[in-house]
C-alpha positions in Angstrom: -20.6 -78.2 -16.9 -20.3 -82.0 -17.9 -23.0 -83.8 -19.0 -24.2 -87.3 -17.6 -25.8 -89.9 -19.7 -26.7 -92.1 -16.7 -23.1 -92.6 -15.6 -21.4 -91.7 -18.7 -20.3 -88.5 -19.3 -21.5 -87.1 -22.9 -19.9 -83.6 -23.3 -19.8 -80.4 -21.6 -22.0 -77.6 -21.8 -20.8 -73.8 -21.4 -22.6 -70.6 -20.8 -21.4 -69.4 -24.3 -22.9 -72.9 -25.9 -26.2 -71.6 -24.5 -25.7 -68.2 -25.4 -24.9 -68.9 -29.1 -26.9 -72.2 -29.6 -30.2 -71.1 -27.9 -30.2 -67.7 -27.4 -28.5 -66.7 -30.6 -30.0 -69.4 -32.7 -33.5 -68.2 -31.4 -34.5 -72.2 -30.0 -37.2 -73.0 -28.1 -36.9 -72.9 -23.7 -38.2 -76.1 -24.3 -34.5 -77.6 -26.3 -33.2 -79.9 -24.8 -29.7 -80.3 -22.8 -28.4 -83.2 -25.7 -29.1 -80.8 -28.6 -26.7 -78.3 -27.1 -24.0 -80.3 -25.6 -21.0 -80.8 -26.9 -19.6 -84.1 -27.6 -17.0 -83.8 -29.5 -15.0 -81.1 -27.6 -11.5 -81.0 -26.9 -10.0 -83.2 -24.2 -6.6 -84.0 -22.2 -5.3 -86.9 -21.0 -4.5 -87.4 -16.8 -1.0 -86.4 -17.7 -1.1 -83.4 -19.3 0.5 -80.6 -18.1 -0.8 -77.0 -17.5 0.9 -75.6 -20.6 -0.8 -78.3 -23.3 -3.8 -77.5 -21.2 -4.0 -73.7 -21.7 -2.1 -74.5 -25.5 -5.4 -76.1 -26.2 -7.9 -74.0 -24.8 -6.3 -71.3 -26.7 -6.0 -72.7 -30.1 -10.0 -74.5 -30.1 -11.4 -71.6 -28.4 -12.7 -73.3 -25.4 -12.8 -72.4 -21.7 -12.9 -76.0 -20.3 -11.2 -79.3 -21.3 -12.9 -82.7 -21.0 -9.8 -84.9 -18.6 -9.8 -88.8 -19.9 -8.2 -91.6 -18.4 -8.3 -93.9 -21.6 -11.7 -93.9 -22.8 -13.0 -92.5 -19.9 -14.0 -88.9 -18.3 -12.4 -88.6 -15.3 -12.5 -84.8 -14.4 -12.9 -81.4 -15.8 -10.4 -78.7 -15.9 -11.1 -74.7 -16.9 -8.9 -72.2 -17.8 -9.1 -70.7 -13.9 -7.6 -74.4 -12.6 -4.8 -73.8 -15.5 -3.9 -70.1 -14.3 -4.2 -70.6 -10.8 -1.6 -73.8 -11.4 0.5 -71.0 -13.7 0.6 -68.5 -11.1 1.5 -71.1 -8.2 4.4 -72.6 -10.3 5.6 -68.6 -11.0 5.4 -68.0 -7.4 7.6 -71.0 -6.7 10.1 -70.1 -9.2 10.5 -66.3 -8.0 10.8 -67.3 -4.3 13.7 -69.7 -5.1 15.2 -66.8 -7.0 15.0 -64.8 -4.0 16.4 -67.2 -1.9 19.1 -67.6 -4.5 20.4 -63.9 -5.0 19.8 -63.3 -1.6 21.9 -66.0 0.0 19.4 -68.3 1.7 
């Protein structure tokens, strides 16, 4: 989930930044949202492609990239938007293989 600071977007937060930084740290119900977000995450620019996405994701261990136009957050993208794109590209690829060997 990204995190607002009045109109500017801070960080994300992730189910596993509350698991570890709350649950597993043992903090209070009370913390609050800015001591668990993270700021400093990874993030991709509006041209990346689905491969430097899921690249990313894999080597800084995060679920969810941060999308920046410049300066500024623009969007959010998960690992499910980068597979679904995968697949869809796959699929594309295999039917014009089919349409190749058989004749179409």
């Amino acid at each position: 989930m990204a995190v607002r600071d009045g109109d500017e977007v801070v960080g994300l937060v992730a189910e596993r930044d509350l698991a570890l930084r709350l649950v597993g740290d043992g903090a209070s119900p009370t913390t609050k949202l800015g001591q668990v977000v993270r700021g400093d995450g990874p993030s991709v620019g509006l041209r990346a492609t689905e491969k430097e996405c899921a690249d990313l994701m894999r080597s800084a261990h995060v679920r969810h990239l941060l999308v920046k136009d410049g300066d500024k957050v623009v969007g959010l993208i998960s690992m499910r938007d980068v597979i679904v794109l995968m697949l869809e590209e796959k699929e594309l690829v295999i039917r014009h293989l089919e349409g190749y060997i058989s004749g179409h």
